[in-house]
LUMNU-834908 format. One record per atom (N, C-alpha, C, O): residue in three letters; y, z, x; atom name. Coordinates in steps of 0.1 Angstrom, whole numbers, plus 5000, padded with zeros to 4 digits. Atoms other than C-alpha are relative to their C-alpha. Layout:
r	c2	c3	c1	a
ALA	Y	Z	X	CA
...
***
This chain:
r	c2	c3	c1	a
UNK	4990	4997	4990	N
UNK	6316	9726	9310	CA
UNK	5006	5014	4997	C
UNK	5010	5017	4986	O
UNK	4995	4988	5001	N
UNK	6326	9760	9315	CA
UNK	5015	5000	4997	C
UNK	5021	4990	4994	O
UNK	4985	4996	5002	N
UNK	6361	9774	9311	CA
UNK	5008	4999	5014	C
UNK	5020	4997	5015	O
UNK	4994	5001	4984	N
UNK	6365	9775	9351	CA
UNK	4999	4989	5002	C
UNK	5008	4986	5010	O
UNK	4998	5016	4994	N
UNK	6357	9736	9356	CA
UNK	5005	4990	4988	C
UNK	5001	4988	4977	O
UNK	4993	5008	5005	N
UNK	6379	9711	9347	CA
UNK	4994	4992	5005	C
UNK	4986	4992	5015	O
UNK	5002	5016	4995	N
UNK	6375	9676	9350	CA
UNK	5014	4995	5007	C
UNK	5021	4987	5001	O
UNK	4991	5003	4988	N
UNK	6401	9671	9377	CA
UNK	4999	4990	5011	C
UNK	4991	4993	5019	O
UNK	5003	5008	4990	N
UNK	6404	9640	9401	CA
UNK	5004	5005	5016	C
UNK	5014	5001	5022	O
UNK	4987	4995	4988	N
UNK	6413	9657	9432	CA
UNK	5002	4995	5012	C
UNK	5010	4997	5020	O
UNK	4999	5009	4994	N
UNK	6401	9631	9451	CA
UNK	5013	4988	4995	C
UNK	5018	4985	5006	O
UNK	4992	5003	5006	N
UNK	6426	9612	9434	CA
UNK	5016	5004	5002	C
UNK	5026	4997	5004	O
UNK	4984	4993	5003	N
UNK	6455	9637	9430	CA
UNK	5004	4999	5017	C
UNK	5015	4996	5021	O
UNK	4989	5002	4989	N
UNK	6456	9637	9470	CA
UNK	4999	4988	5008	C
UNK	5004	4987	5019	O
UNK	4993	5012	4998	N
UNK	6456	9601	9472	CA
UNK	5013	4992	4994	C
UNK	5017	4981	4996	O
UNK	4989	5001	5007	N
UNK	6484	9606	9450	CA
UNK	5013	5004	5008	C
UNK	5024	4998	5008	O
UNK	4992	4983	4992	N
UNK	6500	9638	9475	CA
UNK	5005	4987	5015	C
UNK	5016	4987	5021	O
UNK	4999	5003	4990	N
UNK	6496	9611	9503	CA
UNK	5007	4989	5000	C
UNK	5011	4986	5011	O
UNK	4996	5011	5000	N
UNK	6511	9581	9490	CA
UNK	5013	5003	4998	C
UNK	5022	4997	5003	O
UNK	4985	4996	5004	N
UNK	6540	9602	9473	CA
UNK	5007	5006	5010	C
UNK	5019	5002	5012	O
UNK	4995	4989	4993	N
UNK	6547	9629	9497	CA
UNK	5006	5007	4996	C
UNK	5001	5013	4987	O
UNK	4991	4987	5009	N
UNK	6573	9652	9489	CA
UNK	5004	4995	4984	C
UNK	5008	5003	4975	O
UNK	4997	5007	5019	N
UNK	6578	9628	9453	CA
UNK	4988	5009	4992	C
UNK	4989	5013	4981	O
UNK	5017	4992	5009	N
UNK	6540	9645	9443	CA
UNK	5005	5013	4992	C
UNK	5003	5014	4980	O
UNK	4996	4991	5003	N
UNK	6557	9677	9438	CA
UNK	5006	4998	4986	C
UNK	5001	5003	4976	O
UNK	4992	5004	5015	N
UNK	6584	9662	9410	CA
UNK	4986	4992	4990	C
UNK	4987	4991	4978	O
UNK	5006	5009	5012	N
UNK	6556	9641	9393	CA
UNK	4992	5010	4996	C
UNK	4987	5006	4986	O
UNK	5011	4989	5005	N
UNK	6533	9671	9388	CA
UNK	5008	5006	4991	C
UNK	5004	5009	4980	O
UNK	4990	4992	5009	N
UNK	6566	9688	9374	CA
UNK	5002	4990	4992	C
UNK	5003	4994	4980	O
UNK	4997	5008	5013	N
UNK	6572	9659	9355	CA
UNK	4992	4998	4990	C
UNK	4995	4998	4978	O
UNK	5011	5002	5011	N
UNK	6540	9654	9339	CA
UNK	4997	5014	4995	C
UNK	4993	5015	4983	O
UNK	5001	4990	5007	N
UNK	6537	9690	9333	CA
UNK	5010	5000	4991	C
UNK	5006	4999	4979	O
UNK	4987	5000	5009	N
UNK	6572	9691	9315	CA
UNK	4995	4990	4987	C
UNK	4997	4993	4975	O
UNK	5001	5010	5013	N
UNK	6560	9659	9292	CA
UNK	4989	5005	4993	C
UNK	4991	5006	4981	O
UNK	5011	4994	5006	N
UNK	6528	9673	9284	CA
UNK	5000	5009	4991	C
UNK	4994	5010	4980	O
UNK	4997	4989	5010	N
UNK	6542	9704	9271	CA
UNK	5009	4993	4988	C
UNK	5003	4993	4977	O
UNK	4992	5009	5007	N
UNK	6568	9685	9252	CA
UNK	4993	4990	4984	C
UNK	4994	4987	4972	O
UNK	5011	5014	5014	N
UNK	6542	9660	9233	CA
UNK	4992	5012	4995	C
UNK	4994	5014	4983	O
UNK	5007	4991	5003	N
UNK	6518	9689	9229	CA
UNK	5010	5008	4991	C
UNK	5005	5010	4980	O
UNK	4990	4993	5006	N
UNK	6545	9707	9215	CA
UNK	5002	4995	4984	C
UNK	4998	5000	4973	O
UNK	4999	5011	5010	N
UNK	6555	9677	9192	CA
UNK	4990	4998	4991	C
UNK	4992	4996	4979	O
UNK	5014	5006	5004	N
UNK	6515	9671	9186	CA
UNK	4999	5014	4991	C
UNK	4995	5010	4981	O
UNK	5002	4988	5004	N
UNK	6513	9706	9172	CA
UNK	5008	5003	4988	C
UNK	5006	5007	4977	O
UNK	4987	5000	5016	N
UNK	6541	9707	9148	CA
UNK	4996	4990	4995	C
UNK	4996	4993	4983	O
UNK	5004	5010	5009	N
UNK	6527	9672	9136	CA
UNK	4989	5007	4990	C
UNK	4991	5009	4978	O
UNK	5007	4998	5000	N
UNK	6497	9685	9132	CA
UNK	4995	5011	4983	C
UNK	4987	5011	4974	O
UNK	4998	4988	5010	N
UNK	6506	9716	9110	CA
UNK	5002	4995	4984	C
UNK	4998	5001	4974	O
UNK	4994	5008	5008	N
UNK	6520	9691	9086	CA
UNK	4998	4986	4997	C
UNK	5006	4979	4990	O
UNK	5007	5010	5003	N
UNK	6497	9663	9088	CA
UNK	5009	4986	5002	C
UNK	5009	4977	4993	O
UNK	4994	5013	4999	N
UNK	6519	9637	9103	CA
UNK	4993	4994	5010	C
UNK	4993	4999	5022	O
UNK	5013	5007	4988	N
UNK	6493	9616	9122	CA
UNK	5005	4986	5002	C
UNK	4996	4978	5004	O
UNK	4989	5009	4995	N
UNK	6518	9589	9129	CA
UNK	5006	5006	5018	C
UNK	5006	5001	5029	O
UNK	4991	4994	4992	N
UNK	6536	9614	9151	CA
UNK	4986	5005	5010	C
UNK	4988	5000	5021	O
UNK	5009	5000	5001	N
UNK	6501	9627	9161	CA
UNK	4992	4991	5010	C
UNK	4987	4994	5021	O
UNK	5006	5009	4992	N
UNK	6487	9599	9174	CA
UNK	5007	4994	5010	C
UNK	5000	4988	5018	O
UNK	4995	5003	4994	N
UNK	6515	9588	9192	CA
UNK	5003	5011	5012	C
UNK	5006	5007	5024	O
UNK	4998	4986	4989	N
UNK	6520	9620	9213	CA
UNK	4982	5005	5010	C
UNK	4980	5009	5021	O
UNK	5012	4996	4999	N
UNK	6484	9626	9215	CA
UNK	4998	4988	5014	C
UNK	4996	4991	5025	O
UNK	4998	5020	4993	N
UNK	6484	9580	9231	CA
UNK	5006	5010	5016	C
UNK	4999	5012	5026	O
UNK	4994	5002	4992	N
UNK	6510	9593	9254	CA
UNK	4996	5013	5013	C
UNK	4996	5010	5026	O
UNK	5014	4990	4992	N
UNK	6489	9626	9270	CA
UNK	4993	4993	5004	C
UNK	4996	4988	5015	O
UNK	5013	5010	4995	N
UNK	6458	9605	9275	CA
UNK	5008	4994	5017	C
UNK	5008	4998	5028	O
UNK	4995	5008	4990	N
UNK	6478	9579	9296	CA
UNK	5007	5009	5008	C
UNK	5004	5005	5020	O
UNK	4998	4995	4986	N
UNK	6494	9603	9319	CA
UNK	4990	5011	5001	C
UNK	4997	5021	5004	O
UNK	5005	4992	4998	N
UNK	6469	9625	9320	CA
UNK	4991	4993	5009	C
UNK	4987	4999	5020	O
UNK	5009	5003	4994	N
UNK	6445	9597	9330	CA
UNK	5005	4995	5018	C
UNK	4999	4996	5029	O
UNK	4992	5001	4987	N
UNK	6471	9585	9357	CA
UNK	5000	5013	5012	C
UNK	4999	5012	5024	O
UNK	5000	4988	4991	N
UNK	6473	9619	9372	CA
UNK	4982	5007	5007	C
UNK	4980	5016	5014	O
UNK	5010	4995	5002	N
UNK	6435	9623	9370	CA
UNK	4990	5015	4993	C
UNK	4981	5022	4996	O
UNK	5006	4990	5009	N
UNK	6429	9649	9342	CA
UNK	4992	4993	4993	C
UNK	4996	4992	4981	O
UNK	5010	5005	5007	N
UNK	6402	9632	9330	CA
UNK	4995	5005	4983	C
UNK	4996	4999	4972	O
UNK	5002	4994	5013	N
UNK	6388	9658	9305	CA
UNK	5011	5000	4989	C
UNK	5009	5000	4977	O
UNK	4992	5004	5009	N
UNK	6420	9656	9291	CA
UNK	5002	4991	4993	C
UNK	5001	4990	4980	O
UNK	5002	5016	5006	N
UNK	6423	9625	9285	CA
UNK	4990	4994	4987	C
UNK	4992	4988	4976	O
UNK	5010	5004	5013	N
UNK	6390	9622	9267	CA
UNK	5003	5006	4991	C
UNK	5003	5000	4981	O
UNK	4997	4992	5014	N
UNK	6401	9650	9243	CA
UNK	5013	4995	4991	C
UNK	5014	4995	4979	O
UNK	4987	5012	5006	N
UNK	6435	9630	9239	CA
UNK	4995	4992	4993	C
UNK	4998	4992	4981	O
UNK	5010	5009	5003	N
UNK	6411	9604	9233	CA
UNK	4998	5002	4983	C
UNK	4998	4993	4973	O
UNK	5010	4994	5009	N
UNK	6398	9621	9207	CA
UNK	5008	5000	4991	C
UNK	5005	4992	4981	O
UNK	4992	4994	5008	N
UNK	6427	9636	9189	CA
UNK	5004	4984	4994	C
UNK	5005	4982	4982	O
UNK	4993	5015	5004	N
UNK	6440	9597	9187	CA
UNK	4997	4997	4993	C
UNK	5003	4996	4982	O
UNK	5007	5005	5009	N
UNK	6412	9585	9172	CA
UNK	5000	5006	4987	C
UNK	5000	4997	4979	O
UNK	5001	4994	5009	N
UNK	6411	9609	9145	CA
UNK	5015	5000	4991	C
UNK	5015	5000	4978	O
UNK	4984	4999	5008	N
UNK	6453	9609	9137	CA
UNK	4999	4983	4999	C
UNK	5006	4981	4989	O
UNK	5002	5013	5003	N
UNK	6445	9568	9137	CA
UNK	4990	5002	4988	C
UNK	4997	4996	4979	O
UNK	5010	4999	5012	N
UNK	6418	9573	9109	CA
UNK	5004	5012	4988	C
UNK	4998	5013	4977	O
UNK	4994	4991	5009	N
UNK	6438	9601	9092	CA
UNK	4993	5015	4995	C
UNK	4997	5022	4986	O
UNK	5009	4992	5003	N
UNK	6409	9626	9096	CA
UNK	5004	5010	5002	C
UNK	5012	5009	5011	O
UNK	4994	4991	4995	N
UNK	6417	9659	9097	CA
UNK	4991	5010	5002	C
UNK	4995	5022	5005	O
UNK	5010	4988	4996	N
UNK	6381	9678	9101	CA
UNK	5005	5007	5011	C
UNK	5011	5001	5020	O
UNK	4999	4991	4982	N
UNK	6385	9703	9130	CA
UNK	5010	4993	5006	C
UNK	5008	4991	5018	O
UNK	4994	4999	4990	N
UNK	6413	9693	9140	CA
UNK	5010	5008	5008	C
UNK	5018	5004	5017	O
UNK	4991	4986	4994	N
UNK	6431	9724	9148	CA
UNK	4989	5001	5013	C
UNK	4993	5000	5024	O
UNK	5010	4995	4991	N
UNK	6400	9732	9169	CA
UNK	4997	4988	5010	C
UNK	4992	4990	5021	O
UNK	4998	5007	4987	N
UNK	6401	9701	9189	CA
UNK	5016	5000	5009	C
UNK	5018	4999	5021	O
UNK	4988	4995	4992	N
UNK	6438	9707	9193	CA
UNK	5003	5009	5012	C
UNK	5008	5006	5023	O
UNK	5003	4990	4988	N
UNK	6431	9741	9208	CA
UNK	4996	4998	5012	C
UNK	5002	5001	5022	O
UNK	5005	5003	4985	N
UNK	6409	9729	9232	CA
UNK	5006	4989	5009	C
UNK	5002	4989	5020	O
UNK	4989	5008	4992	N
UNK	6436	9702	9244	CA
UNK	5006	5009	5001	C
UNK	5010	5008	5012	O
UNK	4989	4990	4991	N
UNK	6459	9733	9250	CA
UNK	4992	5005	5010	C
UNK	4996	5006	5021	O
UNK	5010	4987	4993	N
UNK	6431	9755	9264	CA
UNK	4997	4991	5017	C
UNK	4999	4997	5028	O
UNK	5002	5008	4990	N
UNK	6421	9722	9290	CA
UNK	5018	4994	5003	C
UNK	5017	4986	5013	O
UNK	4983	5003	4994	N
UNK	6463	9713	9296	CA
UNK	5003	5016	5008	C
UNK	5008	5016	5019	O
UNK	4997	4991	4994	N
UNK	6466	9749	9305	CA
UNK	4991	5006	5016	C
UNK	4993	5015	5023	O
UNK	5011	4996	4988	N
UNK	6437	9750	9332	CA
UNK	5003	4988	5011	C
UNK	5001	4990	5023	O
UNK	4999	5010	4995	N
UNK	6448	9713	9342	CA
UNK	5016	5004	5009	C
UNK	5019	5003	5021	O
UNK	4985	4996	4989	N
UNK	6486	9726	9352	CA
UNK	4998	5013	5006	C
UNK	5007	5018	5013	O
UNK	5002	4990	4990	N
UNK	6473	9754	9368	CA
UNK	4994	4998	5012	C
UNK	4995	5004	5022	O
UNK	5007	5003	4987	N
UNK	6451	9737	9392	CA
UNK	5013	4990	5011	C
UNK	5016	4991	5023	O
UNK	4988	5011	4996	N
UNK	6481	9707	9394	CA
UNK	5012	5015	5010	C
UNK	5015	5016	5022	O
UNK	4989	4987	4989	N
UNK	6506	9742	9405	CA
UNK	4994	5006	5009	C
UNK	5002	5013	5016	O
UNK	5005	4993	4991	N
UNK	6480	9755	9426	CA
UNK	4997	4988	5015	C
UNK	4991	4989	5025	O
UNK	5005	5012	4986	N
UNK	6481	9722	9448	CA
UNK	5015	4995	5011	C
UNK	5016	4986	5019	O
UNK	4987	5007	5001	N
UNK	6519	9721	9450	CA
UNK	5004	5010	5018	C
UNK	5015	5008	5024	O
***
């Protein structure tokens, strides 16, 4: 997957746009705001190997990521979980990254729909 394609439901997001209406707006802001927040959290764990904290921030991405349809996200949440549940810490700065790199491509398409 390139850097320009996300895994984006957008079928999805505007059966989201149509159900909510003008509410779509606050939940895109809202899920952007939490995302940065846990990602935030997930990153300072990270630094300092608290995979408690870790996996719980990581859990909580996934699930609204998958609700909003960021898919790819999701699976890399996925990922990050599994790894802070098993205590692993190979590469995981570099799968971190690429959960920022794919959150930052995912709220850009989410603000470019608003």
């Amino acid at each position: 997957m390139s850097g320009s394609e996300i895994d984006l439901d957008l079928h999805m997001l505007e059966g989201l746009r149509d159900l909510l209406g003008e509410k779509f707006t606050q939940l895109v802001e809202t899920y952007n705001s939490d995302c940065e927040q846990r990602l935030s959290n997930a990153g300072k764990a990270i630094a300092v190997r608290e995979f408690s904290v870790i996996n719980h921030e990581a859990h909580g991405v996934k699930g609204s990521s998958r609700n909003i349809g960021a898919n790819g996200l999701a699976k890399l949440c996925g990922e990050l979980e599994s790894k802070a549940k098993a205590e692993d810490d190979a590469d995981i700065e570099q799968l971190f990254s690429a959960i920022e790199q794919e959150f930052a491509a995912v709220k850009q398409k989410l603000n470019s729909l608003l």
